[in-house]
C-alpha positions in Angstrom: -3.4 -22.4 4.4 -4.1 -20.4 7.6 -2.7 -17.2 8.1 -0.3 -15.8 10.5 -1.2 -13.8 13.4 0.8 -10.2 13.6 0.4 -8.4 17.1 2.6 -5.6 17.7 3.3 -5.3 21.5 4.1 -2.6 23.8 7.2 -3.0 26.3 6.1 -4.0 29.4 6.7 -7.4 31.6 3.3 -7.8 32.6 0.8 -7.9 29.7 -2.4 -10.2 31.1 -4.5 -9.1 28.4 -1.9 -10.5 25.9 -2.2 -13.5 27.6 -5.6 -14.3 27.2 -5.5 -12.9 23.9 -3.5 -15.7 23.0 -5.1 -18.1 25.1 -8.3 -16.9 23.0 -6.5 -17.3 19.5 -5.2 -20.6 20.2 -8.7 -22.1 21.0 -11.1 -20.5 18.3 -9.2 -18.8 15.7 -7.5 -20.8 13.0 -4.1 -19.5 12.3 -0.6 -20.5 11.3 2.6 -19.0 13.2 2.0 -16.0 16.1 4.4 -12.9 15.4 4.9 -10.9 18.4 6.5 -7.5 16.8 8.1 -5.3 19.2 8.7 -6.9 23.1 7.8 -10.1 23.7 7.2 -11.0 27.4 9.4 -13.5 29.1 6.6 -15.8 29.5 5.6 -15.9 25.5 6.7 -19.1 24.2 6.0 -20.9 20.9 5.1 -17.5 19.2 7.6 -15.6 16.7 9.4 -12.7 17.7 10.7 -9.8 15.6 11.9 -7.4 17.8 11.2 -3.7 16.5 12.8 -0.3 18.7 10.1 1.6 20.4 10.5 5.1 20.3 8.1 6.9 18.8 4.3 7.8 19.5 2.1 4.6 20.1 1.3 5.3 16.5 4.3 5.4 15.4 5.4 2.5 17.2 2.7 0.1 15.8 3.1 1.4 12.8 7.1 0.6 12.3 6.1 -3.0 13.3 2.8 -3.7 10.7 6.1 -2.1 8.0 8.2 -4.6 9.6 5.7 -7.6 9.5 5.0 -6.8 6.2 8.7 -6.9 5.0 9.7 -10.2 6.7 9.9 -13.0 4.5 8.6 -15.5 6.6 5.2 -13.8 7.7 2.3 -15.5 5.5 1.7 -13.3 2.2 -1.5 -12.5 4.1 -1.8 -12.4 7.8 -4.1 -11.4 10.5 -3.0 -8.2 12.2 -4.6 -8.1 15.9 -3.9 -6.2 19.2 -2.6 -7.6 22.6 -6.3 -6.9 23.9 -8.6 -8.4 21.2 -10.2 -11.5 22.4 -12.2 -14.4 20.4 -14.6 -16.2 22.2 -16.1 -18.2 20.5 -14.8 -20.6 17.4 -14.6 -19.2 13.7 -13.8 -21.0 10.9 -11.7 -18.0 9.5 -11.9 -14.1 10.0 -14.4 -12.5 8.3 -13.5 -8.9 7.0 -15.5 -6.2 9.2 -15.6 -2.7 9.2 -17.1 0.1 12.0 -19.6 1.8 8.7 -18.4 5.4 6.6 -15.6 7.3 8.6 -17.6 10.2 8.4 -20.0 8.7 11.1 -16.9 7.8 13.5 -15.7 11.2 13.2 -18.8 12.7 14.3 -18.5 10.2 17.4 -15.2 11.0 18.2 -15.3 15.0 17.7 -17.9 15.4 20.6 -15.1 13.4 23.4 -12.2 15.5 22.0 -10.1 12.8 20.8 -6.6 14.6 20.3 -4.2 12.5 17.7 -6.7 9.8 17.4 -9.1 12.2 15.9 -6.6 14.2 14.3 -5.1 10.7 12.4 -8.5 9.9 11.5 -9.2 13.3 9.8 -5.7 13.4 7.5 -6.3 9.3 6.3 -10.1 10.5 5.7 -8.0 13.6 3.5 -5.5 11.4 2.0 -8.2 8.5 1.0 -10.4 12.2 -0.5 -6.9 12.4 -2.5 -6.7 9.0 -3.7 -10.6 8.8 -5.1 -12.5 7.4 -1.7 -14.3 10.0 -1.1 -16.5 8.1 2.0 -14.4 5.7 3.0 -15.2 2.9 5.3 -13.5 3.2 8.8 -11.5 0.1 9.7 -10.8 0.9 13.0 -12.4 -1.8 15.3 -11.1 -3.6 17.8 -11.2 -7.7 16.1 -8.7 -9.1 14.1 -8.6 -7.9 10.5 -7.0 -9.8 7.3 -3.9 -8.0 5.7 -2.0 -8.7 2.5 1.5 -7.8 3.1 2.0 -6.0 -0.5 -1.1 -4.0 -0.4 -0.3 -3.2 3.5 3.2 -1.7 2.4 1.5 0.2 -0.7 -1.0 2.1 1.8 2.0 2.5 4.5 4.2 3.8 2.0 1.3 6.8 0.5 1.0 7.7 4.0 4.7 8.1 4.9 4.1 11.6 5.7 1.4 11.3 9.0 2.3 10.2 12.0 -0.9 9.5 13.1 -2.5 7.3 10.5 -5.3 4.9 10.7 -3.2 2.4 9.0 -6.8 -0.5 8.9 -8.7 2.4 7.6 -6.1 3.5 4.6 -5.8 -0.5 3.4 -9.3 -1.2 3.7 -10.4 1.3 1.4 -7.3 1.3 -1.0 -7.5 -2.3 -1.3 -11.5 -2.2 -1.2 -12.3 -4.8 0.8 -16.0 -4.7 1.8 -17.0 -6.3 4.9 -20.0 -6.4 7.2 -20.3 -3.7 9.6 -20.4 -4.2 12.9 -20.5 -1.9 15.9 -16.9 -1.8 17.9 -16.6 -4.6 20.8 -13.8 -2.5 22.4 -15.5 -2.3 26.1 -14.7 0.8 28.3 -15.9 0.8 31.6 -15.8 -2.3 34.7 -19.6 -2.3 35.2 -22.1 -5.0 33.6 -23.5 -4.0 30.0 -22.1 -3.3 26.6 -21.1 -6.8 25.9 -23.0 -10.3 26.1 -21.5 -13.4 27.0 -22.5 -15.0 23.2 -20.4 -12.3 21.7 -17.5 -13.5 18.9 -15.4 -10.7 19.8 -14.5 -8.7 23.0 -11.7 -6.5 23.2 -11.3 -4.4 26.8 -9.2 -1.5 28.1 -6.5 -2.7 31.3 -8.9 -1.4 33.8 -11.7 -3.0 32.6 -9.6 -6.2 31.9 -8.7 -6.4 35.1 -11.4 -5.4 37.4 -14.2 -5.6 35.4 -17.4 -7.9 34.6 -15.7 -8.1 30.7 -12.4 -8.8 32.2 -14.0 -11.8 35.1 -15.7 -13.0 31.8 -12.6 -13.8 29.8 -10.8 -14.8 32.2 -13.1 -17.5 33.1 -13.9 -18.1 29.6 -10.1 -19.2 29.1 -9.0 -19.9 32.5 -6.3 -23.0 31.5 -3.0 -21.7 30.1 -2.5 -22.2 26.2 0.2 -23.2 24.4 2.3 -19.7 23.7 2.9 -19.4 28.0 4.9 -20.8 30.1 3.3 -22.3 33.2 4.9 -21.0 36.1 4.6 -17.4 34.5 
């Protein structure tokens, strides 16, 4: 059976990147229902919508939704959880499980740009996995769809009640030991060429890139006909 898709979105009217996401989803990744958690834009049809309040960090806000998700009876016992800007471009037969190598490699990336609550999250799940017995734990944190089982989800959500930053991907992949190939991160950062190929499985962007960027002119071509979960006048 394929799994739902859970993507927790922002409030805003205009999300392109959502979009094409979806445009992307609907034409190479096998999946059941769509569950937008949080707004759903006017022009998102034929997905499932569980509205969520937003008024906490980003963190905090993404995190209330995957707790949501996890609690609704009708979400698949195990579901993809995605982002509005993660892209598949080319078909899979089902989502592998990937991970971004030991956290204590990602730490050392993200220490020399100053990362603020990002970094700070990472360090305190990297303390509270040192708590639990993972002592190098595998970061989780990419940018691609990852596999989640609702139970084990709301286990690792519930041991990290008390930070309000947490790398939720990182805490289930380790307390649930899933493995996985590593991969670098697809997440693309800047509107020049480079850092991506046009073969790549995965892209994910940032909204300047997205929109006036080579990766952006590149999924946006890749999927330029409307899918099924738009309207198409939007």
């Amino acid at each position: 059976m394929a799994l739902d898709i859970v993507v927790p979105v922002r409030e805003g009217a205009v999300n392109e990147q959502l979009r094409y996401a979806l445009r992307s989803w609907a034409a190479h990744l096998p999946h059941g229902q769509v569950w937008v958690v949080g707004y759903r834009p006017a022009w998102a049809v034929g997905v499932q919508h569980l509205p969520t309040r937003q008024r906490g960090t980003k963190h905090e806000n993404t995190t209330l939704a995957v707790r949501a998700a996890c609690q609704h009876p009708d979400v698949s016992s195990r579901f993809l959880l995605a982002n509005d800007d993660m892209f598949v471009m080319r078909p899979v037969d089902e989502m592998p499980v990937l991970h971004r190598g030991p956290v204590r490699n990602v730490e050392t990336y993200y220490a020399a740009r100053a990362a603020g609550d990002y970094l700070r999250g990472m360090r305190e799940t990297r303390d509270l996995l040192a708590e639990l017995g993972h002592r190098d734990p595998l970061s989780y944190e990419l940018h691609v769809p990852m596999p989640v089982d609702k139970a084990g989800m709301l286990d690792a959500l519930d041991a990290a009640r008390h930070l309000d930053a947490v790398h939720k991907r990182t805490l289930y992949g380790n307390l649930a030991q899933l493995g996985g190939a590593e991969i670098r991160d697809v997440k693309i950062m800047r509107r020049s060429p480079g850092g991506f190929s046009e073969d790549d499985v995965f892209l994910s962007t940032m909204p300047d890139c997205f929109a006036a960027g080579h990766v952006g002119a590149h999924i946006r071509r890749t999927f330029a006909e409307p899918g099924p979960y738009e309207t198409r006048r939007a």
